[in-house]
C-alpha positions in Angstrom: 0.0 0.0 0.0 1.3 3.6 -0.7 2.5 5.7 2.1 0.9 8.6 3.0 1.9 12.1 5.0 -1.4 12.8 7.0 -1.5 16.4 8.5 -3.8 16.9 11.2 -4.3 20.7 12.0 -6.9 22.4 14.6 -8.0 24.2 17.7 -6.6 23.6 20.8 -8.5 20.2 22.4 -10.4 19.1 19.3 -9.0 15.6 20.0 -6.2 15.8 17.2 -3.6 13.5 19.0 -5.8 10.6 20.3 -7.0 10.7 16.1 -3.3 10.9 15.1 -2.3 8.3 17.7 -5.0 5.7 16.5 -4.1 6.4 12.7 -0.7 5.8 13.3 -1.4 2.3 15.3 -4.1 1.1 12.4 -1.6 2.4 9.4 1.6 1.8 12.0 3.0 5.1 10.5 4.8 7.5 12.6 3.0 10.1 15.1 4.6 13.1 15.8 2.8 15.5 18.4 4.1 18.7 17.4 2.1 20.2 20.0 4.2 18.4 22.9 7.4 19.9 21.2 6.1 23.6 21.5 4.8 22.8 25.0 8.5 21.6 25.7 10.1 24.6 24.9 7.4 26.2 27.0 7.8 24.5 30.1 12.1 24.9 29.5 11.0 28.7 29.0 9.5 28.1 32.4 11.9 26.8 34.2 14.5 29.6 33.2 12.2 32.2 34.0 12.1 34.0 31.0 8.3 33.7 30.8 5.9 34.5 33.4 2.4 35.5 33.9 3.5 39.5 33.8 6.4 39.0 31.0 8.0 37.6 28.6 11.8 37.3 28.0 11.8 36.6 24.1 15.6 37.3 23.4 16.6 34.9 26.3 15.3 32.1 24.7 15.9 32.6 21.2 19.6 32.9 22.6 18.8 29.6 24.5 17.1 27.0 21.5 20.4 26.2 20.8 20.8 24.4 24.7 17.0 22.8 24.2 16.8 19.5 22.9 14.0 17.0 22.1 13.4 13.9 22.0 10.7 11.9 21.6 10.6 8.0 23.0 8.5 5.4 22.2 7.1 3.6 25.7 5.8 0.0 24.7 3.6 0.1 28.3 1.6 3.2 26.7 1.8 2.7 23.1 3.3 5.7 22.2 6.1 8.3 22.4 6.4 10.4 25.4 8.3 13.7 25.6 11.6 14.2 26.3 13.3 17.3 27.0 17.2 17.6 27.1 17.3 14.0 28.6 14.2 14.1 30.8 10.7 13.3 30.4 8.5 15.8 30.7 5.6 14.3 29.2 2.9 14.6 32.7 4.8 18.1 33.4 3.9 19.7 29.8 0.7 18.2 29.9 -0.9 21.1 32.9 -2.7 23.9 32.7 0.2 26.0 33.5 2.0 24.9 30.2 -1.3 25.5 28.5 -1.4 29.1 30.0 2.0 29.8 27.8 2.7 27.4 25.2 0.8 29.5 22.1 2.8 32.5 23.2 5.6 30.7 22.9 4.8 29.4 19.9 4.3 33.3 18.4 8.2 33.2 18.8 9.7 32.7 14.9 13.1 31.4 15.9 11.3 28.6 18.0 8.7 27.6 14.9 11.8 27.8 12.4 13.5 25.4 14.4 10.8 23.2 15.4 9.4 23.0 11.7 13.0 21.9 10.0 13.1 19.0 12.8 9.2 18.6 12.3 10.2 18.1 8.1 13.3 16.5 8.5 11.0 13.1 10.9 8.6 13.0 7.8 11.2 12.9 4.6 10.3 9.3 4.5 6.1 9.5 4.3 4.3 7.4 6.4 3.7 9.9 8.9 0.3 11.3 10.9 1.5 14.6 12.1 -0.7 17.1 13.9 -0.4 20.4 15.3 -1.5 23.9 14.1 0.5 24.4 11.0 1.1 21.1 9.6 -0.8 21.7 6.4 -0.3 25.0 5.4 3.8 24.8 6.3 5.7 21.6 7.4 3.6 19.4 4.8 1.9 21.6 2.2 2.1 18.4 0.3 0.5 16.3 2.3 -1.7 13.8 0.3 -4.4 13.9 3.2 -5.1 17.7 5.3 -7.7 17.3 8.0 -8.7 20.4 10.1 -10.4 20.0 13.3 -13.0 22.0 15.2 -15.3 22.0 17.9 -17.2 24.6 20.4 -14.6 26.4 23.0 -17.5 25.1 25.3 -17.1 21.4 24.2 -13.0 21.4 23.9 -13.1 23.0 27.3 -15.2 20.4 28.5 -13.2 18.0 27.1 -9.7 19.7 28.6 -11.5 20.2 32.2 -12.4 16.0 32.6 -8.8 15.1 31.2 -7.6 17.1 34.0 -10.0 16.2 36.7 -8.6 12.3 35.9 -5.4 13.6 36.2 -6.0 15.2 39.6 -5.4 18.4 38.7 -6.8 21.1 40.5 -8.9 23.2 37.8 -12.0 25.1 37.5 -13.9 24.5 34.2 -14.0 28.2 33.8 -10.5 28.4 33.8 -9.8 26.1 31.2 -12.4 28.1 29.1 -10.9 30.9 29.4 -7.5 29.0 28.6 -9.0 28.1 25.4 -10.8 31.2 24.0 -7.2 32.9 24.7 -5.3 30.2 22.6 -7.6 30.0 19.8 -7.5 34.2 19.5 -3.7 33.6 20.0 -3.0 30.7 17.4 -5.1 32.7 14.8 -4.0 35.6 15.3 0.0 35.2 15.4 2.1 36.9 12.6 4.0 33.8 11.8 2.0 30.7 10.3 -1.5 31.7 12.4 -4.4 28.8 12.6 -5.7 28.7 9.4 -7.6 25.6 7.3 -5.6 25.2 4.2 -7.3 25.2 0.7 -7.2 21.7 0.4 -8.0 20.5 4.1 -11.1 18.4 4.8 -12.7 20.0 8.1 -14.7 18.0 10.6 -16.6 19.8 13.4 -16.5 16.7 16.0 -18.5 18.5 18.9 -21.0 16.0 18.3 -19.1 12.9 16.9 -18.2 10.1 18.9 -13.9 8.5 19.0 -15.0 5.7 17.1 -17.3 7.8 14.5 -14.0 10.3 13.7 -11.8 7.8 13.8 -14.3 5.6 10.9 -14.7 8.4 8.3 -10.8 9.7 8.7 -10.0 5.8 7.4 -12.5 6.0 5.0 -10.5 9.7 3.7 -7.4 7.8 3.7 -8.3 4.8 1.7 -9.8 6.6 -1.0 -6.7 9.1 -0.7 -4.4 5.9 -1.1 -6.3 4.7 -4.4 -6.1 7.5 -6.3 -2.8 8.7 -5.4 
């Protein structure tokens, strides 16, 4: 069967991943979480203090991509790669609300998106690939045989982000996710450098109302009648 490149795109908490991560396991293709790479660099941003909830300290980071590495590990227990951030697995820590609360300013930064998208291209030279994130069809793959762009209500994503959270343990108000998520969306569409935005040829699926199993049915059905006629 021909390989593919698959570019998932969307809001924040449209359930991109868990689709990426069960494509990959049914096609066994690679699945790259772009998302966890930008939420890396925030949480290293964090930890050197050059963001905060008051400010920003752009220059100091751009100075420091060249000390931040990543890394992501496969974990045969969970069935897919976790995080890893110059050596350490970060994958619980860049998965909080705090993390959330920074990660699309981060992600404004152009030094940090230039070098995130040459490693993102350089993992999906081969094809066989289900890669999601926010600019995956419009600038890593703009070639990708197969765009999906994903969207829900910021009610229902928030809904969504609030119970992962509350199984996690974390201490979160449901109001504060939504308000996490109305300032990401206006953030990732709004950003000068490669903003949120459906490419031309991106098939869009509004999944507030579609169950894991339904998503996950017609996406296969895309990519087999993608693979026939490619």
């Amino acid at each position: 069967m021909k390989k593919i490149t698959i570019a998932i795109d969307g809001f924040s908490s449209t359930g991109k991943s868990t689709l990426a991560k069960q494509l990959a396991k049914e096609l066994e293709y690679v699945y790259v979480d772009t998302g966890a790479m930008y939420r890396a660099v925030a949480l290293f941003a964090m930890q050197n203090q050059f963001i905060g909830p008051d400010s920003f300290n752009t220059k100091g980071l751009v100075d420091s991509l060249p000390k931040i590495q990543l890394e992501f590990k496969f974990n045969a227990e969970l069935g897919f790669a976790e995080m890893y951030l110059n050596g350490e697995n970060v994958e619980k820590q860049i998965r909080t609300i705090e993390v959330s609360n920074y990660v699309s300013k981060v992600a404004e930064v152009s030094e940090v998106r230039s070098k995130l998208v040459e490693q993102q291209q350089a993992m999906g030279k081969n094809k066989a690939i289900v890669m999601d994130g926010r600019d995956i069809g419009t600038v890593v793959f703009p070639n990708a045989e197969l765009k999906i762009f994903m969207t829900a209500s910021a009610e229902t994503r928030a809904q969504r982000r609030f119970d992962e959270l509350q199984e996690k343990g974390d201490d979160v108000s449901y109001e504060d996710v939504l308000k996490n998520v109305v300032e990401r969306d206006h953030i990732d569409t709004h950003r000068a450098d490669s903003p949120l935005v459906i490419a031309d040829d991106a098939i869009e699926i509004d999944n507030s109302y579609l169950s894991r199993e339904e998503q996950f049915s017609a996406v296969l059905e895309l990519i087999n009648d993608v693979v026939k006629t490619a």
